[in-house]
NUKEKOL-311601 format. One line per field, with one value per residue: z negated, x negated, y of N, C-alpha, C in turn; residue number from 1. Coordinates in steps of 0.05 Angstrom, whole numbers, plus 5000, padded with zeros to 4 digits. Example, Ala and Ser with C-alpha at 12.3 -4.5 7.8 and 13.67 -1.06 7.14 Angstrom:
% residues 2
npz [4844;4858]
npx [4736;4743]
npy [4886;4955]
capz [4844;4857]
capx [4754;4727]
capy [4910;4979]
cpz [4844;4843]
cpx [4736;4742]
cpy [4934;5001]
voro [1;2]
END
This chain:
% residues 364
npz [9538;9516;9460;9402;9378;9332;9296;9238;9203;9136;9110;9055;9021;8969;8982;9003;9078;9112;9090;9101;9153;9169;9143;9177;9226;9222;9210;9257;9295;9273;9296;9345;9377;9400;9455;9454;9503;9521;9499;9437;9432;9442;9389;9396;9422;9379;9343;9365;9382;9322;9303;9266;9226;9269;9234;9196;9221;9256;9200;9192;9235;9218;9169;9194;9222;9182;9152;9190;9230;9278;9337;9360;9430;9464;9498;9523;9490;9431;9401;9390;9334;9359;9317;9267;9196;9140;9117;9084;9119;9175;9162;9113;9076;9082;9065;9004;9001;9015;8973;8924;8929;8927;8877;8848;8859;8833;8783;8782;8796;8857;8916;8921;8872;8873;8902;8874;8828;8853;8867;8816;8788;8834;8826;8800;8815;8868;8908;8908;8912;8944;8992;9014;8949;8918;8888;8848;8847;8810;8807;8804;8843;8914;8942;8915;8904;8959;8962;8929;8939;8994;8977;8951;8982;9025;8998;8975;8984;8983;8979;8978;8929;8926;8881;8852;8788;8768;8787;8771;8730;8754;8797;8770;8743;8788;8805;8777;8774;8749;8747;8802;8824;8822;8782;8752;8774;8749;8728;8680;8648;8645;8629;8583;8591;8631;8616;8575;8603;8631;8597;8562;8609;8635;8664;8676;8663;8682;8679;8732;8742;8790;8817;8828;8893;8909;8936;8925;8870;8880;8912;8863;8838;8853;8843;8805;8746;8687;8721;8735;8751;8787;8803;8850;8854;8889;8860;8787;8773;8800;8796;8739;8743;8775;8746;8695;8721;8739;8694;8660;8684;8667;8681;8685;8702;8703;8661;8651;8665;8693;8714;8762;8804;8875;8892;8879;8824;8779;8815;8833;8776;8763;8805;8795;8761;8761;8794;8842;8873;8880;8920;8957;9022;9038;9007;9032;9060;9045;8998;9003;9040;9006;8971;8998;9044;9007;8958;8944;8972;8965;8998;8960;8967;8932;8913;8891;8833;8826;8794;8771;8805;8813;8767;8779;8817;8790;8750;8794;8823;8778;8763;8815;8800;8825;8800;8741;8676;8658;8634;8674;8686;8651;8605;8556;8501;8452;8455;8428;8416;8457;8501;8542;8555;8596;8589;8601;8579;8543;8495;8516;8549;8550;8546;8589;8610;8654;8672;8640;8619;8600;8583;8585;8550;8551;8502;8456]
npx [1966;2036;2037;2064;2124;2149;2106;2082;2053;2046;2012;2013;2037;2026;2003;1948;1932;1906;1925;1972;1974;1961;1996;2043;2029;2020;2082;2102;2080;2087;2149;2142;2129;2085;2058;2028;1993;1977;1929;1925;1932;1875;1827;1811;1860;1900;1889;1887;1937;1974;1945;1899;1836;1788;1754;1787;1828;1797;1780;1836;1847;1808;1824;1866;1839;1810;1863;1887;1916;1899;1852;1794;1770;1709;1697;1748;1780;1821;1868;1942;1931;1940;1965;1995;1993;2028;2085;2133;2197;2218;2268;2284;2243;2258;2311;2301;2275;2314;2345;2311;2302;2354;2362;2317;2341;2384;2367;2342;2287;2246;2221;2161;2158;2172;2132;2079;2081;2087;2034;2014;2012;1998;1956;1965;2004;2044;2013;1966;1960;1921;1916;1963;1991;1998;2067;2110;2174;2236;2298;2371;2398;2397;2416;2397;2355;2332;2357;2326;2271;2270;2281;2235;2191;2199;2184;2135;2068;2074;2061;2109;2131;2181;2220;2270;2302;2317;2280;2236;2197;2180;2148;2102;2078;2061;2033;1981;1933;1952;1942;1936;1985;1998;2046;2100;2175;2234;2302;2341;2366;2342;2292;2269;2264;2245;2196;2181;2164;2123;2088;2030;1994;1979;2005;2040;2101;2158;2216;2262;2313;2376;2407;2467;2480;2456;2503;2548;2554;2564;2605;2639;2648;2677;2730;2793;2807;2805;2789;2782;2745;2729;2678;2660;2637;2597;2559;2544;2498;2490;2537;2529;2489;2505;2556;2529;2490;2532;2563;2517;2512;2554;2590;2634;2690;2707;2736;2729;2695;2691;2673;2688;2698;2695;2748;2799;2850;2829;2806;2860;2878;2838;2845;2893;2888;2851;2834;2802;2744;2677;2643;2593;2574;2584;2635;2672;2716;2755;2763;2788;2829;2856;2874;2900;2910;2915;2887;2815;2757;2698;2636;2576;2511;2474;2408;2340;2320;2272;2244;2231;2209;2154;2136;2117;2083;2041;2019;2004;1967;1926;1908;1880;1836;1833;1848;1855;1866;1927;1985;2048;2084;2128;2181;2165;2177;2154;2162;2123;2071;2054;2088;2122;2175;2211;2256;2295;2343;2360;2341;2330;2365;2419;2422;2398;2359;2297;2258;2223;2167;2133;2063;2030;1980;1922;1901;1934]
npy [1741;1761;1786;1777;1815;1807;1806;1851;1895;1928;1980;1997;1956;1914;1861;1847;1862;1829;1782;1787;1782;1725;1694;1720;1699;1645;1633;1648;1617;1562;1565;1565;1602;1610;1586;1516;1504;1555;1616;1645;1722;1762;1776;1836;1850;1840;1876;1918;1931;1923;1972;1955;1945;1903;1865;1854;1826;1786;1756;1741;1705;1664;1644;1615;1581;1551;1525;1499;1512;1531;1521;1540;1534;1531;1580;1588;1615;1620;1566;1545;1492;1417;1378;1401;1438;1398;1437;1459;1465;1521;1542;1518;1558;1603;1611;1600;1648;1689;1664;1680;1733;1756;1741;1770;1817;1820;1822;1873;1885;1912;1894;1904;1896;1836;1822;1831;1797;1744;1746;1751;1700;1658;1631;1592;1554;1512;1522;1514;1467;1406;1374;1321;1291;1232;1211;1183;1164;1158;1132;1114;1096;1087;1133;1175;1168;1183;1230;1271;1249;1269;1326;1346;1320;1371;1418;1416;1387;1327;1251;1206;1155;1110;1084;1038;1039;0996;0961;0977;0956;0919;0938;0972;0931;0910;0948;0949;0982;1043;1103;1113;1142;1214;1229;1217;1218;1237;1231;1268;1236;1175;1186;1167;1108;1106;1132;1097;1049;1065;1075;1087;1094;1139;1168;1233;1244;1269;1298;1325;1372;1384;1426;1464;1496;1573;1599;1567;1580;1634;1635;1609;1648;1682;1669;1673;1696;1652;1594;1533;1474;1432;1381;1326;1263;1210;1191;1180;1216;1257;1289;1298;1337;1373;1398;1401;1456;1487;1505;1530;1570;1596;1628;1690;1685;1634;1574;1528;1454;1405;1329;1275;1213;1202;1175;1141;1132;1163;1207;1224;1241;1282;1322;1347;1376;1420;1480;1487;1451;1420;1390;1336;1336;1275;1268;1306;1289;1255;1277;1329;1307;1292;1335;1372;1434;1478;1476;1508;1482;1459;1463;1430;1392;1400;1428;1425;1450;1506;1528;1468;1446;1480;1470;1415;1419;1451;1409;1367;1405;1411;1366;1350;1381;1440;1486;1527;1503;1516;1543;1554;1619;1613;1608;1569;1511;1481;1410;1370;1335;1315;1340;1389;1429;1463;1514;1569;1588;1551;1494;1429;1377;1397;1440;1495;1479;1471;1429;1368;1344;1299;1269;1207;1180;1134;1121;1142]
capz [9533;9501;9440;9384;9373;9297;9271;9240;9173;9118;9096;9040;9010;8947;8995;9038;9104;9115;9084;9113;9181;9166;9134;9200;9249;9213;9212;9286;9304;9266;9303;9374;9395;9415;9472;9452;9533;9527;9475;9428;9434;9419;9364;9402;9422;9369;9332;9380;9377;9300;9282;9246;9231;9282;9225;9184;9244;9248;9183;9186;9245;9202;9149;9212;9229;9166;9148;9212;9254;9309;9338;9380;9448;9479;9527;9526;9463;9405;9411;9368;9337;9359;9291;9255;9170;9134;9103;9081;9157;9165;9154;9081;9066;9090;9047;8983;8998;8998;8942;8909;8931;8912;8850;8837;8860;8810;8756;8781;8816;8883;8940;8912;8849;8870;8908;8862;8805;8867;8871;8795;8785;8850;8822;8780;8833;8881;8938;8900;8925;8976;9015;8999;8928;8913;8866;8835;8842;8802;8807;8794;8872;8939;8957;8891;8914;8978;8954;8915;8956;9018;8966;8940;9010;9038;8980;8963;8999;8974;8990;8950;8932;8916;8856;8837;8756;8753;8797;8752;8706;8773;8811;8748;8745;8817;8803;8752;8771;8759;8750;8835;8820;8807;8773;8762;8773;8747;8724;8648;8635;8656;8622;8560;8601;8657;8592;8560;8619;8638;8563;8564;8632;8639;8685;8669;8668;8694;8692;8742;8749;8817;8811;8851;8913;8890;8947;8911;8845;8887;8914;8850;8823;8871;8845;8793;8709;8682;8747;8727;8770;8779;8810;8853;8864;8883;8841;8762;8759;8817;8786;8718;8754;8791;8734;8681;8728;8749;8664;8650;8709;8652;8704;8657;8701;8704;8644;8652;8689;8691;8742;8776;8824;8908;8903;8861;8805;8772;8822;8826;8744;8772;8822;8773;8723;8765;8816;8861;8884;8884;8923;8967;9041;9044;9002;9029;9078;9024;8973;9036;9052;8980;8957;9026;9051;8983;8940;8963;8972;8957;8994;8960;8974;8912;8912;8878;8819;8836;8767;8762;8837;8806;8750;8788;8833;8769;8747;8811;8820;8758;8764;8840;8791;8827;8779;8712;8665;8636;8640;8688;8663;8645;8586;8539;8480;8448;8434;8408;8419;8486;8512;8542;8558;8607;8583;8604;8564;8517;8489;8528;8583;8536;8556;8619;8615;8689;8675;8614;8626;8586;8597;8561;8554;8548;8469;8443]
capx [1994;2047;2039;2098;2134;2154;2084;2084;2039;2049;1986;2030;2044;2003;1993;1931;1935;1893;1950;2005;1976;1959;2027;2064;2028;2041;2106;2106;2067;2108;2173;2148;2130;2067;2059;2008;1974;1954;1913;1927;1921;1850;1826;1816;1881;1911;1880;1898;1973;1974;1929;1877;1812;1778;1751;1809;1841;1779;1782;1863;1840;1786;1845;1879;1821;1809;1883;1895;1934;1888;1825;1771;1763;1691;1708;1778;1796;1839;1885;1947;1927;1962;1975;2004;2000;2053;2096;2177;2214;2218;2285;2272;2226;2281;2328;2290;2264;2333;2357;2289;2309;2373;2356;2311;2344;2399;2350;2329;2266;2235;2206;2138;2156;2174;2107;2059;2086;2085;2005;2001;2020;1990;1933;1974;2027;2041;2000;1930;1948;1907;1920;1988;1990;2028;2092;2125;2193;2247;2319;2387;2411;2381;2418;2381;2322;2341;2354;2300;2247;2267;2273;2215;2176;2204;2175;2116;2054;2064;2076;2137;2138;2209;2220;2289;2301;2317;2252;2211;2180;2159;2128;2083;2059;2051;2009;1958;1922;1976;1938;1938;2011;1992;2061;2127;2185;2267;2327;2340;2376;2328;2268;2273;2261;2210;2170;2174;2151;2091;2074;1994;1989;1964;2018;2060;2137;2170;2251;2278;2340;2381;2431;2483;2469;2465;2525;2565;2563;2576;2632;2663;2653;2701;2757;2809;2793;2808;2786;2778;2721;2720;2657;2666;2614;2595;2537;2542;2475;2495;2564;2520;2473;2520;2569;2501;2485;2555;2566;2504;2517;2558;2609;2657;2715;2706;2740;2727;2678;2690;2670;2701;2694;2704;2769;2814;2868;2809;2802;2884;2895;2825;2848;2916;2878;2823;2842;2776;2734;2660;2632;2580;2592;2594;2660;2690;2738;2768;2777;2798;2851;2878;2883;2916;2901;2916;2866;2793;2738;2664;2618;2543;2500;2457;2383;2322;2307;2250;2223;2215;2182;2134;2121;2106;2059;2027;2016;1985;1938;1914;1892;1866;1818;1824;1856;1847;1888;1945;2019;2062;2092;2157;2186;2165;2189;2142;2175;2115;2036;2042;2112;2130;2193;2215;2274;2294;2368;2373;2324;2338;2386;2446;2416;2379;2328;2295;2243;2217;2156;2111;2039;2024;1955;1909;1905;1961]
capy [1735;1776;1802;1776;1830;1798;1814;1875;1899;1946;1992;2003;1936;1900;1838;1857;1865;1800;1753;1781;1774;1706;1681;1723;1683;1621;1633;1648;1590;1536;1574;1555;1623;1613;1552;1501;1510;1582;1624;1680;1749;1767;1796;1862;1858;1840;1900;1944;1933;1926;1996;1950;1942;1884;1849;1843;1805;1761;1746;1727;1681;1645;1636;1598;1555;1526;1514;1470;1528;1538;1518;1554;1516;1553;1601;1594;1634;1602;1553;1528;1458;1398;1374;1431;1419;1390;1461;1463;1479;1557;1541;1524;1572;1625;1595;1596;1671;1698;1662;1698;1763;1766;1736;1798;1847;1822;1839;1909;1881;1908;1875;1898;1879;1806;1802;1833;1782;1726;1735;1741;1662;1646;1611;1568;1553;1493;1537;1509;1432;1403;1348;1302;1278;1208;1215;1160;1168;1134;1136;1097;1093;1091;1149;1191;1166;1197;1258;1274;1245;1294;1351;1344;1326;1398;1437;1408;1368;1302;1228;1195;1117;1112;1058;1036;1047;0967;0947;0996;0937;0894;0955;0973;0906;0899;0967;0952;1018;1054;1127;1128;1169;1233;1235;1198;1243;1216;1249;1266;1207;1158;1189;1147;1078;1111;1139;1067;1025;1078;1074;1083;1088;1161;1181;1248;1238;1297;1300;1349;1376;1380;1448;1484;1525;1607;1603;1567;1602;1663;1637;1609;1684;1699;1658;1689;1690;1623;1577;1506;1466;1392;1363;1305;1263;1183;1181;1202;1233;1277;1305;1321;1357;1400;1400;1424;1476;1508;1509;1544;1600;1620;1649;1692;1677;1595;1563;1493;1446;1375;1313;1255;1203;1209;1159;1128;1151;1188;1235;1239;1260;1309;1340;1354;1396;1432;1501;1484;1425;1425;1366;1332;1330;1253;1262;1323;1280;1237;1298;1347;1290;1283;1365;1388;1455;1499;1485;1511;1456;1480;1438;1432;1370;1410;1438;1421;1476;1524;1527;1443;1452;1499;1455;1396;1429;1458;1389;1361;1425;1419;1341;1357;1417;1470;1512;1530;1484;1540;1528;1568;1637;1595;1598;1541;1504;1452;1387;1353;1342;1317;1351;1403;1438;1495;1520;1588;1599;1539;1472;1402;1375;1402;1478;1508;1468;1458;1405;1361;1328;1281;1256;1182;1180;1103;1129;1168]
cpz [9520;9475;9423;9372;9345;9282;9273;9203;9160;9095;9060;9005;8991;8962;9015;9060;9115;9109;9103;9149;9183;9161;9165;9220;9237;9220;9248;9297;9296;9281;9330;9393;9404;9433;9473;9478;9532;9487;9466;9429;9423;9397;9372;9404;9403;9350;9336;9375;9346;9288;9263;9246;9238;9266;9200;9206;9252;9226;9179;9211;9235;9190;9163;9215;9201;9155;9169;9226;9277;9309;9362;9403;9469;9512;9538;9516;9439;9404;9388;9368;9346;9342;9276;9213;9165;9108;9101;9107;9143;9144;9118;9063;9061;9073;9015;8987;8995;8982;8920;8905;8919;8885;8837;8842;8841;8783;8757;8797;8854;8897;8929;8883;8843;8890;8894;8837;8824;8867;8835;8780;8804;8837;8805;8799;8853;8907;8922;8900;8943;8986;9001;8973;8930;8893;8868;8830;8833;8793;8803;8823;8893;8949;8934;8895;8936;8987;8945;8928;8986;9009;8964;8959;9022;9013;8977;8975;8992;8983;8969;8949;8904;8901;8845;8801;8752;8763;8790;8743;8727;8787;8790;8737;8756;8820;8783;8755;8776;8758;8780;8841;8803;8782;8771;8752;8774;8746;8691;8635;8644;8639;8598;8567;8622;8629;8578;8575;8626;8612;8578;8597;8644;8666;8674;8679;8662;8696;8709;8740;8781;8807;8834;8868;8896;8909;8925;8890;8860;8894;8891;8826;8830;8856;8817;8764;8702;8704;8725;8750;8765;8808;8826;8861;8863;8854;8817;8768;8777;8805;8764;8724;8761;8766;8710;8694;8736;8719;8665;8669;8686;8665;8683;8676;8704;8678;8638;8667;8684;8722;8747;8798;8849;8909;8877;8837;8790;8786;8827;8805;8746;8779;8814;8760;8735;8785;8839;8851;8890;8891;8950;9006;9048;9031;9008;9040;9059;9006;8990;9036;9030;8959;8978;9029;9025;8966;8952;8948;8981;8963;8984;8960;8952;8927;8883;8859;8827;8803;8770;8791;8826;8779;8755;8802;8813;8768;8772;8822;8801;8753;8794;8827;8804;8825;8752;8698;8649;8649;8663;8672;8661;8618;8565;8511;8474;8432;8424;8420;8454;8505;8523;8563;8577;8597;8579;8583;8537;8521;8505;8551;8576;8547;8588;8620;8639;8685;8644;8633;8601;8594;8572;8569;8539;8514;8453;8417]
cpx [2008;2046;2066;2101;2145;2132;2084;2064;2049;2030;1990;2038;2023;2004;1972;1940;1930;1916;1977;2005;1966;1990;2045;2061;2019;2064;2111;2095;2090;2144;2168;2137;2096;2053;2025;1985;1961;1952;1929;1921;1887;1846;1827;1847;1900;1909;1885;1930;1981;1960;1911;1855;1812;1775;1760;1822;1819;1783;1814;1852;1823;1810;1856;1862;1824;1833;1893;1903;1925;1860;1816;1763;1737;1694;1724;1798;1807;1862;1897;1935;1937;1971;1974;2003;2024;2061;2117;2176;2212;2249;2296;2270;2243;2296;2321;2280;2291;2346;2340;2306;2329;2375;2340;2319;2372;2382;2328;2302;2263;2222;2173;2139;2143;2138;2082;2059;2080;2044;1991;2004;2006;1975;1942;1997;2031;2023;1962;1940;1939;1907;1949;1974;2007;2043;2099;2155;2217;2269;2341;2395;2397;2391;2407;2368;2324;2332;2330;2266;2257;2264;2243;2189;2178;2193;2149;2093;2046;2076;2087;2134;2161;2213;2256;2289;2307;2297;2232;2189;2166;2149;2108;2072;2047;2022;1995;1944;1946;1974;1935;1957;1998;2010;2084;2150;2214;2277;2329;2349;2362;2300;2258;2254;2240;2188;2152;2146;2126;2077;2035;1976;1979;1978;2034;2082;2142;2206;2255;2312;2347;2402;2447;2475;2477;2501;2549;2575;2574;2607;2662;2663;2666;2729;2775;2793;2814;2801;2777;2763;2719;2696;2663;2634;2612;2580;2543;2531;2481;2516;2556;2511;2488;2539;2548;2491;2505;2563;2549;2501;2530;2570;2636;2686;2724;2714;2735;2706;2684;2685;2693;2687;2699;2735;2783;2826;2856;2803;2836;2890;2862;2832;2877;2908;2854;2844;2822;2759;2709;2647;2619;2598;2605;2622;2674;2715;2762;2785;2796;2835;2875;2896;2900;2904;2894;2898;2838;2770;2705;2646;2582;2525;2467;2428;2370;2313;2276;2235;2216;2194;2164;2121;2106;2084;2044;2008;1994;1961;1924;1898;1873;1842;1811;1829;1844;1871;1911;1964;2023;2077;2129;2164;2190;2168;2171;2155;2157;2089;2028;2068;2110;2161;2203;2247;2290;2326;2377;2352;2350;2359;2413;2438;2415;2356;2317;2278;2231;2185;2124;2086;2034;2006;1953;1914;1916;1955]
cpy [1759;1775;1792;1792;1825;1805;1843;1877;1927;1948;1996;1986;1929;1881;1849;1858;1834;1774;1760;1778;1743;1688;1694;1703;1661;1619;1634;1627;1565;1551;1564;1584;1634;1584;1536;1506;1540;1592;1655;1694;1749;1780;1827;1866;1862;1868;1930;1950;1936;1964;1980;1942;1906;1851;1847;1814;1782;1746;1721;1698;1658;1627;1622;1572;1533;1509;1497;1487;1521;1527;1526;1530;1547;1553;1601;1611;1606;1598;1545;1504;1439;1388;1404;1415;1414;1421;1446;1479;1513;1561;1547;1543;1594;1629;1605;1633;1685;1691;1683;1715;1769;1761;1760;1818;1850;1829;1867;1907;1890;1892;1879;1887;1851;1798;1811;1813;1754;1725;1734;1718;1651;1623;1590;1549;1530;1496;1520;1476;1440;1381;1343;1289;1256;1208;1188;1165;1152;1140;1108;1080;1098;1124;1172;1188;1182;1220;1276;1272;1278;1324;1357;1343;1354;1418;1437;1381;1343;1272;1215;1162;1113;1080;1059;1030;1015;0952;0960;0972;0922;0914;0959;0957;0894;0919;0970;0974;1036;1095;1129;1152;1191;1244;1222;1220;1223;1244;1249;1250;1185;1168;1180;1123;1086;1118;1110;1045;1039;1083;1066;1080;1111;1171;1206;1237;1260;1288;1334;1349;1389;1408;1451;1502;1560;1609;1604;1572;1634;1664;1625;1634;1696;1699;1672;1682;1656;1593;1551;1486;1441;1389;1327;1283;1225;1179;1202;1228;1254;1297;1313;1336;1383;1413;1417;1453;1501;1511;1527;1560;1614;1638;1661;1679;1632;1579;1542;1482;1416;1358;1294;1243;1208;1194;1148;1133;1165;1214;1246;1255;1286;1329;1355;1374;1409;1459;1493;1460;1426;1393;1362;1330;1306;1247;1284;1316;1272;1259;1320;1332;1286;1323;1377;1418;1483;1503;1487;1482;1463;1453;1444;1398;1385;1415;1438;1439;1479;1520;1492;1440;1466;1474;1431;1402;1437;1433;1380;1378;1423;1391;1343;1377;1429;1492;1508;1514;1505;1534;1559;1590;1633;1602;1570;1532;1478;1442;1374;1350;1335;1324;1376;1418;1472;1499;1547;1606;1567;1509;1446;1401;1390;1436;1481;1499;1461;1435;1408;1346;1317;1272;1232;1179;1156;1111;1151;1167]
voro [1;2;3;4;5;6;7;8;9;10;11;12;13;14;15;16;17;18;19;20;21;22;23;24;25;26;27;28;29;30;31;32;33;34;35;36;37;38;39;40;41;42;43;44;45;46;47;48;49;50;51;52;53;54;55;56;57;58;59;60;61;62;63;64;65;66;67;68;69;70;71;72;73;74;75;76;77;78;79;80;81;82;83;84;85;86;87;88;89;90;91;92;93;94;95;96;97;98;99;100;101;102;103;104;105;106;107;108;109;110;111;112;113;114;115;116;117;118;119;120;121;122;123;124;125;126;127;128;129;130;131;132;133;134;135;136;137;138;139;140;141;142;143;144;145;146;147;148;149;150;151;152;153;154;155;156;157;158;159;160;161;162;163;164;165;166;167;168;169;170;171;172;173;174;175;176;177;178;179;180;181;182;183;184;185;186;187;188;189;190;191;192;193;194;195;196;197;198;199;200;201;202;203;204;205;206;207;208;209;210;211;212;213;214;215;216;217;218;219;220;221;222;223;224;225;226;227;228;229;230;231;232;233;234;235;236;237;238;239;240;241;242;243;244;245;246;247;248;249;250;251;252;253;254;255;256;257;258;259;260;261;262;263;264;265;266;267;268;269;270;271;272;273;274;275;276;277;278;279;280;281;282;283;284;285;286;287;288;289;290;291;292;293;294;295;296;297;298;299;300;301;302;303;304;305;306;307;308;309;310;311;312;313;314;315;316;317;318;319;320;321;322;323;324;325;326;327;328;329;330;331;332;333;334;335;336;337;338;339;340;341;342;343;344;345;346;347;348;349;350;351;352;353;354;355;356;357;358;359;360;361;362;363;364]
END
């Protein structure tokens, strides 16, 4: 077959050779560009077109086998799998790499920088789960459950059992073994009453936070000095989130940040006292319909912080043991013997805090 012209290595790089021809043809595989009916390049070939040694390129094929990619059918060569594992879409992944990037290259960081610091966390990192873990998820609204659960599925290899915050007390009764959750994962206002009811139950409680796309801080960096930012949003916990994270951007020209509802004379004396409109798509019609063409309308449907994704996967690698038990190189703040706190510009939900999370152990 042809040869994908997308793999390409660099002798050059702190990532061996071996990974990055592993992670390319991943990536080319989960894209479609190589047809389930015929086989991959061989190893000679592949070796030949690359400049590399044979059994490097053996080796990256091994790294396929055992991860699910491909499998050896005798004396046909090697074939994608038909079940492919469960990853985040390329899409995603894409997504999240240039937010990285430009995130380091706002702090002076190179490309080897960001991946020689990427393999020195590895081993602590959400890349050391193995199989799906089960989360406990527990929110105010179906559509927060929603949210959360699909975030959280696209990041991270785990299965969600979504618990409403007022059917908390009859699921955790229904689940007398309730260590099966590797984890129960809310919102910062809710972690009071999820802490309570998992009292002695040997589950961590994790609050994340939900933030602003990097977009949309870019684009309200655009807007003149003094800008005023209302948040619209059905659900509260959604409009703090977005409203906590477009605050602590800490944008010098943004004076203000306040929320509101999708409808009703609340978002009229809003939309009075704001220059720009930061809200989900399910209300951009409504808000669209009521500001008219003049004022701009910033849609984000928010993203899952990268640091509480890192923390959670911490967490479930580290009960799965096949890491060493040491925190992530986060910035932390101990609140107390079994707390801890990431908090990268200021202590609790009132700062930058990306995730809180507790463990209530049988004898505290």
């Amino acid at each position: 077959m042809k040869i994908p012209v997308r793999l390409r290595v660099d002798a050059h790089s702190p990532i061996p050779i071996r990974w990055q021809l592993t992670e390319q043809l991943k990536h080319v595989i989960e894209g479609g560009g190589v047809p389930r009916d015929q086989a991959l390049p061989s190893i000679r070939e592949l070796a030949g077109f690359l400049g590399i040694n044979p059994n490097t390129v053996a080796r990256a094929i091994e790294d396929l086998k055992r991860s699910g990619y491909v499998e050896a059918r005798r004396g046909k060569g090697v074939f994608v799998a038909l079940a492919l594992p469960t990853r985040p879409s390329p899409t995603l992944r894409d997504d999240f790499l240039k937010d990285t990037t430009i995130r380091a290259a706002a702090l002076g960081m190179t490309p080897d920088d960001v991946a020689v610091g990427v393999l020195s966390v590895a081993s602590v990192g959400p890349s050391a789960l193995r199989g799906a873990a089960l989360i406990l998820l527990i929110e105010c609204s179906p559509a927060e459950l929603d949210f959360f659960a699909r975030e959280l599925q696209a990041h991270l290899p785990v299965r969600v059992d979504k618990v409403l915050l007022s059917e908390l007390a009859v699921a955790v009764r229904r689940r007398k073994g309730a260590n099966h959750w590797g984890a129960a994962v809310t919102s910062f206002g809710h972690l009071p009453n999820v802490e309570r009811l998992l009292e002695g139950r040997g589950v961590p409680v994790l609050a994340l936070l939900a933030e602003a796309h990097l977009e949309t801080l870019h684009r309200l960096a655009q807007l003149p000095s003094g800008t005023r930012v209302g948040v619209v949003s059905a659900e509260p916990e959604t409009a703090h989130n977005l409203e906590h994270s477009i605050a602590n951007a800490a944008l010098p020209n943004v004076a203000r940040v306040e929320t509101g509802p999708p409808e009703g004379p609340a978002l009229n004396r809003l939309v009075r006292r704001v220059d720009v409109i930061v809200c989900s798509t399910s209300a951009a019609e409504r808000v669209r319909g009521l500001v008219g063409p003049t004022m701009p309308v910033i849609l984000d449907d928010r993203a899952l912080n990268q640091r509480a994704v890192q923390m959670l996967g911490t967490i479930l690698a580290r009960q799965a043991g096949d890491r060493p038990t040491v925190m992530p190189p986060l910035a932390l703040g101990r609140l107390g013997p079994r707390a801890v706190r990431t908090s990268p510009a200021g202590p609790g939900p009132g700062g930058n805090g990306d995730a809180v999370v507790r463990r209530r152990n049988h004898n505290p």
